[in-house]
C-alpha positions as CSV (number, residue, x, y, z in Angstrom):
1,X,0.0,0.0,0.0
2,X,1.7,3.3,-1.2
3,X,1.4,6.0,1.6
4,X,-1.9,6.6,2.4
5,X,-3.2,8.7,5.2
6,X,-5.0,6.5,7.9
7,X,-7.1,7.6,10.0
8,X,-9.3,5.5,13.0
9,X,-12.9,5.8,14.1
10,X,-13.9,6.7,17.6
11,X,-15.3,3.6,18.0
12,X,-15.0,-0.3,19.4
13,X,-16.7,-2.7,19.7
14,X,-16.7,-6.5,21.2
15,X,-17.2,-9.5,19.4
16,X,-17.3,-12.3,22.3
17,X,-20.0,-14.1,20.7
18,X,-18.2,-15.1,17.5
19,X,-14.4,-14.5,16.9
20,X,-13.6,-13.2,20.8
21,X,-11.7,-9.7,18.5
22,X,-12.3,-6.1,19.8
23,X,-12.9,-4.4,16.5
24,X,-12.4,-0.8,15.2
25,X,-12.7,1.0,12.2
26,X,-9.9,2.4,9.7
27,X,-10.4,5.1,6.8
28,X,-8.3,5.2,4.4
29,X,-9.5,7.7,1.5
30,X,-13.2,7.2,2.5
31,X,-13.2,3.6,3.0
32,X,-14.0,2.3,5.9
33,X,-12.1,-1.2,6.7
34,X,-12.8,-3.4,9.8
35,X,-9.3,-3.6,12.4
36,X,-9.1,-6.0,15.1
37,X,-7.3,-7.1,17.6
38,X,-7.9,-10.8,19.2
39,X,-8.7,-10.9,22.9
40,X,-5.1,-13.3,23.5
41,X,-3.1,-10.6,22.1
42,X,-4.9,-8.3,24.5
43,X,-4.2,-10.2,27.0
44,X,-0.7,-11.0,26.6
45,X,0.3,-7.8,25.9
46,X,-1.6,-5.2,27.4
47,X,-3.4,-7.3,30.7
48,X,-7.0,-7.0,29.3
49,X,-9.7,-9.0,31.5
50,X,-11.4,-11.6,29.2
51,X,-14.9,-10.8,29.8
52,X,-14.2,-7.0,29.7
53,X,-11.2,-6.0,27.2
54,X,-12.0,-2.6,26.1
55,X,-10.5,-0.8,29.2
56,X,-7.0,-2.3,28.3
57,X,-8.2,-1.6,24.2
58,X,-9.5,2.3,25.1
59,X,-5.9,2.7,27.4
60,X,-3.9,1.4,24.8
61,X,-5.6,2.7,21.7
62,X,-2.7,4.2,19.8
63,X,-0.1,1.3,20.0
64,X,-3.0,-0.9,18.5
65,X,-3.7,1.3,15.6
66,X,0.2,2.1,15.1
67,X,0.0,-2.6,14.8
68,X,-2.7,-2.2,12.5
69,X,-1.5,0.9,10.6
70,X,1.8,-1.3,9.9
71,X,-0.2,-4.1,9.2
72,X,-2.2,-2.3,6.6
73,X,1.1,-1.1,5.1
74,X,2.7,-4.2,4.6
75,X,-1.0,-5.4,2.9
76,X,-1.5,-7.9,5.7
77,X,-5.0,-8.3,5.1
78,X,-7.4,-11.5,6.3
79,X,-9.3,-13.2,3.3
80,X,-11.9,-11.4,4.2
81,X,-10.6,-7.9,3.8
82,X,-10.0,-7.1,7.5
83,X,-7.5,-6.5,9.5
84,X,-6.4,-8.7,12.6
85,X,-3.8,-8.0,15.3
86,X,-2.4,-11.4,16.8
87,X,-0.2,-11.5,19.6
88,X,2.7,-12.2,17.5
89,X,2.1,-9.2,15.7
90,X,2.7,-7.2,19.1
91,X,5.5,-8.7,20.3
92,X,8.6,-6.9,18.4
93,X,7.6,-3.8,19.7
94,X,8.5,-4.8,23.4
């Protein structure tokens, strides 16, 4: 992905039903594209309580969009068209 500007929704939201991902939006030239990031990385990395990870997700809200900003740049995308941060994906950056 050449240099885009990205920029990130106010928004969250929890998926413990389904995929157990706290999502979030990206826009990148008007489109919107879904970001998440999976409640183990959460966990591992930023002490996130299982039934209730947005605290750690609001806290730590820039280093998560700074993973998914990379990700997007390095076209990392899930067959779906999202974007998923895994706990691998966290763990140069400590």
């Amino acid at each position: 992905m050449e240099e885009k500007y990205i920029d990130f929704a106010a928004d969250e939201w929890y998926d413990h039903h389904r995929r157990k991902i706290v999502w979030f939006t990206a826009i990148i030239d008007e489109k919107t594209i879904n970001c998440g990031i999976s409640i183990e990385a959460l966990r591992d990395h930023f002490g996130a309580y299982y039934d209730d990870p947005l605290p750690a997700f609001r806290t730590h809200r820039a280093i998560i969009q700074e993973a998914a900003t990379r990700l997007m740049m390095e076209r990392r995308f899930e067959d779906d068209g999202t974007v998923l941060i895994r706990s691998a994906d966290l763990a140069s950056r400590q």
